[in-house]
BAVO-779225 format. One line per 4 residues: for each residue x, y, z of N, C-alpha, C. Coordinates in steps of 0.05 Angstrom, whole numbers, plus 5000, padded with zeros to 4 digits. Atoms other than C-alpha are relative to their C-alpha. Example, Ala and Ser with C-alpha at 12.3 -4.5 7.8 and 13.67 -1.06 7.14 Angstrom:
BAVO-779225
5018:4976:5000:5246:4910:5156:5018:5024:5000  4984:4976:4999:5273:4979:5143:4985:5022:5014
***
This chain:
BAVO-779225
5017:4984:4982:4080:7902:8247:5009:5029:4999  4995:4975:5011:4073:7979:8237:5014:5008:5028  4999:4986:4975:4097:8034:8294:4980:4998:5015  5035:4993:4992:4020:8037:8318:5007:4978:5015
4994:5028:4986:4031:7961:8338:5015:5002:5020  4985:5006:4984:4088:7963:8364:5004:5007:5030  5012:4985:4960:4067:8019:8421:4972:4990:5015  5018:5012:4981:4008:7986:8435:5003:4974:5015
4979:5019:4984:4048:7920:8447:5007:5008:5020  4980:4984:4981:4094:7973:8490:4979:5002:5028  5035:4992:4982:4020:7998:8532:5001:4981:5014  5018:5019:4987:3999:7937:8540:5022:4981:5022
4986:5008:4980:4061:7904:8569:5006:5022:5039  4990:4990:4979:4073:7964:8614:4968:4996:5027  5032:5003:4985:4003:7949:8642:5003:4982:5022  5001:5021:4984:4020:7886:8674:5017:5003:5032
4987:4990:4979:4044:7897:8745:5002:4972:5021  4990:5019:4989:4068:7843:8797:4983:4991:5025  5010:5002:4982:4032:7805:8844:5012:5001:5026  4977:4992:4980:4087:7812:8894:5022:5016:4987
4982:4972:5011:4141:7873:8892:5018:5001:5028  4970:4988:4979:4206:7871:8942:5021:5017:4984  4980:4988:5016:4245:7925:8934:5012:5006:5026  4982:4995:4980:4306:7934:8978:4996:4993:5027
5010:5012:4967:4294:7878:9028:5034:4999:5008  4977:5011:4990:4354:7865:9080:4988:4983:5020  5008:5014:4988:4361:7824:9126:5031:4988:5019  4970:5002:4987:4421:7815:9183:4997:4981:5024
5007:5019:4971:4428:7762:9236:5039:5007:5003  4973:4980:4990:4489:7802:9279:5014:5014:4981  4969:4985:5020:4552:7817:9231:4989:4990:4959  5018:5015:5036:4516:7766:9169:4976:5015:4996
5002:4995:5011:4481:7795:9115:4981:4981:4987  5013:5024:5016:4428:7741:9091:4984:5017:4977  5032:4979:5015:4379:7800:9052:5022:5026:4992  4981:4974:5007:4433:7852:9021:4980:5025:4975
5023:4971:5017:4377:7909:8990:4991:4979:4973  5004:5021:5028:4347:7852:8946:4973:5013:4988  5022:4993:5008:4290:7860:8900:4989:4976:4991  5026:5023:5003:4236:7809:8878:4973:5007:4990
5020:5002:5013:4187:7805:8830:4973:4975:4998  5024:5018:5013:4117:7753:8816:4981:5012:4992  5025:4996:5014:4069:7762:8765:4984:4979:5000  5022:5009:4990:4006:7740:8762:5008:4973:4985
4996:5024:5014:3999:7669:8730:5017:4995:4992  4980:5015:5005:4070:7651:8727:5009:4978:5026  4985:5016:4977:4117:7598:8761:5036:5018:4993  4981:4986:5012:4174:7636:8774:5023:4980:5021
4975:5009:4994:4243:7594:8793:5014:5018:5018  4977:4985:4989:4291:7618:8850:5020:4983:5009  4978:5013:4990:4360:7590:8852:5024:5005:5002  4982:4983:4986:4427:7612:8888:5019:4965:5007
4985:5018:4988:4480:7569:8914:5004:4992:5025  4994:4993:4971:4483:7552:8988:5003:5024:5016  4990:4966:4993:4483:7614:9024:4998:5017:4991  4998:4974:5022:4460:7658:8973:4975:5019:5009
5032:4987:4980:4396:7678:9015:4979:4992:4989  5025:5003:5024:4346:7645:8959:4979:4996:5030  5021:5018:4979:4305:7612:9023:4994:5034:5013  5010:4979:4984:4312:7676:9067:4986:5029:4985
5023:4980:5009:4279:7724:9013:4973:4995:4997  5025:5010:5003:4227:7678:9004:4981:5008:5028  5014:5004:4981:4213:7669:9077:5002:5028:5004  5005:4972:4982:4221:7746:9081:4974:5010:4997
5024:4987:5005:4157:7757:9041:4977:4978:5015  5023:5010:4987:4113:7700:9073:5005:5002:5033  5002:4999:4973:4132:7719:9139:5013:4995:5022  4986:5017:4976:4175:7671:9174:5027:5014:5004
4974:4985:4988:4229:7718:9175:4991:5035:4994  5006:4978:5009:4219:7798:9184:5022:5015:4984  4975:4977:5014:4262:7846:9144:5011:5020:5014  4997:4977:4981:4302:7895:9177:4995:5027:4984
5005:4976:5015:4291:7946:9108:4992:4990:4986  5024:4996:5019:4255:7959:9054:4973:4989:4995  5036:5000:4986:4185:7942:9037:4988:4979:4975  5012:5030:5015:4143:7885:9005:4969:5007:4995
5025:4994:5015:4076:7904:8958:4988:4965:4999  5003:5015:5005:4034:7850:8955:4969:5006:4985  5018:4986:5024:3972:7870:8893:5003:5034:5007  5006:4974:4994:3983:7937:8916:5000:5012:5027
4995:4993:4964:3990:7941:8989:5013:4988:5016  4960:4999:4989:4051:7947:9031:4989:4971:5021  5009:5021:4983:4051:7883:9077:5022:5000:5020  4983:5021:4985:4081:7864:9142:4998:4985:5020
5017:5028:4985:4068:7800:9161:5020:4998:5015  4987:5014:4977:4097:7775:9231:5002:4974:4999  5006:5036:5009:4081:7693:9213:4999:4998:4983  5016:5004:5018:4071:7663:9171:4970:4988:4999
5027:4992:5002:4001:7656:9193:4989:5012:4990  5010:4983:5014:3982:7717:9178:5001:5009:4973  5005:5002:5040:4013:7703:9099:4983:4986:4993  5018:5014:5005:3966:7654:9102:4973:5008:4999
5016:4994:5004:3906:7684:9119:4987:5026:4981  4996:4983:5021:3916:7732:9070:5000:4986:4974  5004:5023:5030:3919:7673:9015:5022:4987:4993  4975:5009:5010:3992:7657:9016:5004:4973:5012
4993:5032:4993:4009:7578:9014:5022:4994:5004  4969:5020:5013:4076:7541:9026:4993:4971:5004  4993:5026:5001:4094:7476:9010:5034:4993:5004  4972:5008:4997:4152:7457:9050:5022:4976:4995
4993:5020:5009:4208:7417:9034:4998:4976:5021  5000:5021:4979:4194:7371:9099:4968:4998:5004  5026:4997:4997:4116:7383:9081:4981:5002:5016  5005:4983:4974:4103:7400:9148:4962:4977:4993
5024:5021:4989:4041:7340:9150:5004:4980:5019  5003:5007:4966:4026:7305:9210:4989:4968:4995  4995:5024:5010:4042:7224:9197:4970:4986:5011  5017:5019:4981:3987:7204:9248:4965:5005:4985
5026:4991:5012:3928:7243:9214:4988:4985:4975  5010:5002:5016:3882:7233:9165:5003:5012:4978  4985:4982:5031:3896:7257:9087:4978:5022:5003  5009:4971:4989:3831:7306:9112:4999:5010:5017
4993:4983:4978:3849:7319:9175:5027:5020:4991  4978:4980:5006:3917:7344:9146:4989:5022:4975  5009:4977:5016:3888:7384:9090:4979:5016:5015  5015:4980:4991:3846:7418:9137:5004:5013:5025
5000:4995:4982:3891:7428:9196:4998:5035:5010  4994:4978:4993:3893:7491:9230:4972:5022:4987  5020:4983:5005:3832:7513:9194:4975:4973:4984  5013:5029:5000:3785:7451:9208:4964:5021:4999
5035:4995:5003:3701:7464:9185:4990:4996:5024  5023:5008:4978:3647:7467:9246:4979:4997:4988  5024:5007:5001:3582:7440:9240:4979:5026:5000  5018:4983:4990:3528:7487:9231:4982:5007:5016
5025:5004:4976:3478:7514:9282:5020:5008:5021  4989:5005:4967:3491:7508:9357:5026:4975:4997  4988:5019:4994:3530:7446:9347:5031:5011:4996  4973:4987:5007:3586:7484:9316:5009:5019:5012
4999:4982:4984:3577:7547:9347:5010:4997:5033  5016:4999:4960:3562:7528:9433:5018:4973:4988  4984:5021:4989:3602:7452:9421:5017:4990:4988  4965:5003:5015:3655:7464:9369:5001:4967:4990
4999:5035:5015:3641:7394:9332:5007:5008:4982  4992:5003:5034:3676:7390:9263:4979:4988:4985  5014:5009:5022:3639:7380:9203:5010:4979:4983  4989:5027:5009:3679:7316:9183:4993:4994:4965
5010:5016:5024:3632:7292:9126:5014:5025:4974  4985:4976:5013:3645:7372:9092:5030:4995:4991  4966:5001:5009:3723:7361:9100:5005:4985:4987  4993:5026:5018:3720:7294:9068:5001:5006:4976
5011:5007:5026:3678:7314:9014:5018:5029:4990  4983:4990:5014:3726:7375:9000:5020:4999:4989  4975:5014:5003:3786:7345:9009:5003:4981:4978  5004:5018:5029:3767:7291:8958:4998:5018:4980
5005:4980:5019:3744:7346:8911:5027:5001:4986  4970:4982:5005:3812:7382:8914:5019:4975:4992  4985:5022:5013:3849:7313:8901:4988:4992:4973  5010:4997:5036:3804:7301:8839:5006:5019:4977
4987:4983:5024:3817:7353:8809:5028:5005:4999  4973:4999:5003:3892:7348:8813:5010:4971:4989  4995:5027:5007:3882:7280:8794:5011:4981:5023  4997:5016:4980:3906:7251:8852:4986:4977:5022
5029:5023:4986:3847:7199:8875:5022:4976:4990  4981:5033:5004:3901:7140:8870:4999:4984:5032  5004:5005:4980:3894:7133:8951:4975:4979:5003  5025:5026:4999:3854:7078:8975:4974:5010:5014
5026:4987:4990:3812:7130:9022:5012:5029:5008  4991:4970:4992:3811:7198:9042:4998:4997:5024  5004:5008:4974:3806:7171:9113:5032:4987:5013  4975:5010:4993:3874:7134:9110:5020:5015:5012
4975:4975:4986:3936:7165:9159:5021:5002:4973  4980:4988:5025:3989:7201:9109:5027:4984:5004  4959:5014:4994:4053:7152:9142:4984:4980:4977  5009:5014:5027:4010:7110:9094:5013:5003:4975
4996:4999:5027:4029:7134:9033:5031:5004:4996  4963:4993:5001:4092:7142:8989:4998:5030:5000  4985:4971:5000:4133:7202:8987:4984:5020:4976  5004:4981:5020:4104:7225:8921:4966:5003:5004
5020:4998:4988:4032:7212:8945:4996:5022:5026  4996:4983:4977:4052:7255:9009:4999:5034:4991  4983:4967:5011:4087:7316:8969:4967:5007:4981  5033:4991:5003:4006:7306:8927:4984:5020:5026
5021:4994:4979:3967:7319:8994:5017:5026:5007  4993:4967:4993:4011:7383:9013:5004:5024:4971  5010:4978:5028:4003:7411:8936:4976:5005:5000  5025:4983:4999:3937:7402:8939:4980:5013:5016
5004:4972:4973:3927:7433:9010:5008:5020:4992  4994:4971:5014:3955:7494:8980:4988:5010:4985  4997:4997:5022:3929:7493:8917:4963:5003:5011  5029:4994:5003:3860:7490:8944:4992:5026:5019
4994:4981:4987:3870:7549:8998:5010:5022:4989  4981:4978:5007:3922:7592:8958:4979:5022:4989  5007:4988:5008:3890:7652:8946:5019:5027:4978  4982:4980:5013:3947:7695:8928:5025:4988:4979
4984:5016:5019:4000:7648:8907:5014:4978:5019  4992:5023:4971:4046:7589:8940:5027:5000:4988  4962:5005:4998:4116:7574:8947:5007:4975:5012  4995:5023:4997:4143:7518:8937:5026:4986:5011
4976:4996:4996:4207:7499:8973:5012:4968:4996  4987:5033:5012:4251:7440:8938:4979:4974:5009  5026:5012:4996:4180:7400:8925:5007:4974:4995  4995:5027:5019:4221:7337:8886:5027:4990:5016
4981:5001:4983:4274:7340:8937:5013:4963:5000  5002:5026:4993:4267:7274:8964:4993:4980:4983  5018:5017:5014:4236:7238:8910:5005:4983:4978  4978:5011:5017:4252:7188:8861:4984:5009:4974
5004:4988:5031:4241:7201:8782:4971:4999:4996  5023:4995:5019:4169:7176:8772:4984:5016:5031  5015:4975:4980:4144:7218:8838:5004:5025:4998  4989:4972:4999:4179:7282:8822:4988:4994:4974
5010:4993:5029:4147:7273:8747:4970:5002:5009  5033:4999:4998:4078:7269:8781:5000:5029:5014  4990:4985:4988:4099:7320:8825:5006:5039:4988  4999:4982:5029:4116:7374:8762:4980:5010:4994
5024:4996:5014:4056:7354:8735:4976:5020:5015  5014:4988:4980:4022:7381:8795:4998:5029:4995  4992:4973:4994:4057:7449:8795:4991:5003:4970  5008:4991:5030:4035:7455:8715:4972:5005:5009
5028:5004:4997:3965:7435:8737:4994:5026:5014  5008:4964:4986:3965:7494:8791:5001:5023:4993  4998:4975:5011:3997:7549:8754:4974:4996:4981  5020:5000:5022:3943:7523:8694:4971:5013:5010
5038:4993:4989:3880:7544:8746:5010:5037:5005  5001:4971:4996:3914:7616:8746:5026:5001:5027  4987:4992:4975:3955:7615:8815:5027:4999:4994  4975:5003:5005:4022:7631:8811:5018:4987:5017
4984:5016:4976:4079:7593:8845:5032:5010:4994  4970:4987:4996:4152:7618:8877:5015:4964:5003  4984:5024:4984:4194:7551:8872:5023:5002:4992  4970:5003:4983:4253:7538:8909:5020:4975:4986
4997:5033:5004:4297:7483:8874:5029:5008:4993  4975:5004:5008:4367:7458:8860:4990:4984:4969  5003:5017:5019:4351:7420:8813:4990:5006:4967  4994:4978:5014:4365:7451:8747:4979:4985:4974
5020:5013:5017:4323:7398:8691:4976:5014:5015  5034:4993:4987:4264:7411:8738:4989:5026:4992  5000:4970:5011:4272:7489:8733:4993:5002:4978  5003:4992:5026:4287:7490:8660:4963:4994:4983
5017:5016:5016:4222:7445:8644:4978:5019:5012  5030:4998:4997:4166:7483:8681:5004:5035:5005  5005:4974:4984:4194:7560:8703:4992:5022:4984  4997:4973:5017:4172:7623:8667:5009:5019:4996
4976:4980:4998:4224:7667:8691:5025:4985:5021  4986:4999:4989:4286:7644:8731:5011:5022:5009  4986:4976:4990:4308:7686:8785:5028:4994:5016  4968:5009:4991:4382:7682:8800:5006:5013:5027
4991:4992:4970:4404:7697:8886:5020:4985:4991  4971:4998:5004:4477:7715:8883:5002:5018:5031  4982:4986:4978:4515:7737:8948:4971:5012:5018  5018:4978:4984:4447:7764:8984:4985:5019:4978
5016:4987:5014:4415:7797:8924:4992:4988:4977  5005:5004:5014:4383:7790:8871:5020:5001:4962  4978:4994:5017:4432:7775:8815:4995:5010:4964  5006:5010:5021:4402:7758:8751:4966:4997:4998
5040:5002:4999:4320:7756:8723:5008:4980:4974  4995:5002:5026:4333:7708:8658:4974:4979:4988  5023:5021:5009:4284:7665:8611:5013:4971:4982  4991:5034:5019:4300:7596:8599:4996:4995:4972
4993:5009:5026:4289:7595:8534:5021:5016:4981  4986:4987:5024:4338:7636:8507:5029:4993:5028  4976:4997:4986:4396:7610:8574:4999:4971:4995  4992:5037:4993:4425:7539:8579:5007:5001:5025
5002:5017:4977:4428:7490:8645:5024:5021:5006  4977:4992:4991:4497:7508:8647:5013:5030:5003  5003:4964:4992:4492:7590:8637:4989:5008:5025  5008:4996:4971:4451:7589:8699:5010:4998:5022
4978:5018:4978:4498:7551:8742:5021:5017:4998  4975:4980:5004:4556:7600:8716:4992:5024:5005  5011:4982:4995:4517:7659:8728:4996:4999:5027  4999:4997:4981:4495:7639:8789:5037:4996:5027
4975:5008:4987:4563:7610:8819:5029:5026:4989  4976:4972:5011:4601:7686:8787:5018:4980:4976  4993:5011:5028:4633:7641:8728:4996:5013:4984  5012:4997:5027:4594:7671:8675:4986:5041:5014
5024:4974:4995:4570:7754:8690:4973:4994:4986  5031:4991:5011:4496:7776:8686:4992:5003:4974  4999:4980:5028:4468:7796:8619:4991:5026:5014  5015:4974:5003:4458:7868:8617:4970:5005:5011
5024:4995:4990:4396:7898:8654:4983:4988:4979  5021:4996:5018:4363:7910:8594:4991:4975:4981  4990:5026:5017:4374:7836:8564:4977:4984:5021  5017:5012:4976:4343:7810:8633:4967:4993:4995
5016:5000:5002:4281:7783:8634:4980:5005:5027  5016:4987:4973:4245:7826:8695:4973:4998:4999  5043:5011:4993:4161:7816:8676:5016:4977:4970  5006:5029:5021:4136:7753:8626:4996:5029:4971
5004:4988:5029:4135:7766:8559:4975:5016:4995
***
């Protein structure tokens, strides 16, 4: 490839800009330090890995940008405009999904009552308007939708309560509550946690399937096979900051683990992998 190429390559990468942008978050509960001037990157259609060792703040940067925790400094872009969300409500109605690791679904409900809590359809007309009836048949027929297309129609009804199902059926219905809401992106926090081998492989499959419709995903995981197999950038949380940006295909299991645990230094800024290829 000539010079000509190679700057238009140069152009075209510098083009691409992040769908989230922390730069110099903190974050102090009294004398501790959970948020030490961190930074944070997501681009658009990636899954980007964040993993730290106990205590390294990976959870509390996350939760700094969806909300559940405020920052005491610096400032959080989200396509272009500064954000600060008090809830995470309000990341939500903005387009931001989580999928927590305790999936925060409600055992007694229905698989569309839970995919539609908190922002349940009314009936059209007066009925919805003047006597606040739910549109039931609507939620069903969405909720099924959104499981079809994730492939997940293995359930015997979309009517059935969720203590029903297994674990890996469960961790389905709060992917694809997200996945059909997320407008901006979702975060995933240790999704395979609990799960045994062939639920955490359906489970994967899921998070492939979502990034594949475009939405990008922040996930949270120990679990270092899992990372390596689906992330597009690994972001390394060391001590409260951001330590490390690197790309699995050029680090091993065990470079990451040494890197993150101070064993092994950073590579070089410039080595880092800070946007996607």
């Amino acid at each position: 490839m000539d010079q000509k190429g190679f700057e238009l390559m140069s152009d075209t990468t510098q083009t691409i800009e992040p769908i989230v942008k922390g730069r110099g978050i903190v974050k102090r509960y009294g004398r501790v330090t959970a948020i030490d001037h961190s930074d944070f990157d997501l681009y658009p259609g990636e899954i980007l890995a964040v993993i730290g060792d106990n205590g390294a703040g990976k959870s509390s940067i996350v939760k700094a940008i969806c909300g559940a925790v405020q920052p005491d400094d610096g400032e959080i872009v989200i396509d272009g405009e500064k954000v600060h969300f008090s809830s995470p409500i309000e990341a939500r109605d903005k387009g931001i999904e989580i999928v927590y690791q305790n999936l925060a679904l409600s055992p007694a409900l229905s698989i569309a009552d839970n995919m539609f809590v908190g922002r349940e359809i009314r009936k059209p007309g007066i009925m919805g308007s003047w006597f606040k009836m739910l549109d039931k048949p609507e939620m069903q027929r969405i909720a099924r939708e959104k499981l079809t297309e994730l492939g997940l129609m293995t359930v015997q009804s979309i009517n059935q309560a969720v203590e029903t199902l297994s674990g890996g059926q469960r961790q389905g219905v709060a992917v694809a509550r997200a996945a059909a809401f997320a407008k901006k992106f979702i975060i995933m926090d240790e999704p395979t946690a609990a799960l045994g081998v062939k639920e955490s492989r359906r489970v994967l499959e899921l998070i492939k399937d979502v990034r594949s419709r475009g939405i990008p995903i922040v996930l949270i995981s120990h679990n270092m096979p899992h990372v390596f197999e689906v992330a597009d950038r690994i972001h390394i949380h060391r001590l409260g900051k951001r330590h490390a940006v690197i790309d699995p295909e050029n680090y091993s299991m065990s470079d990451a683990v040494a890197i993150m645990t101070g064993a092994m230094e950073p590579p070089p800024i410039e080595q880092q992998q800070l946007s996607p290829k």
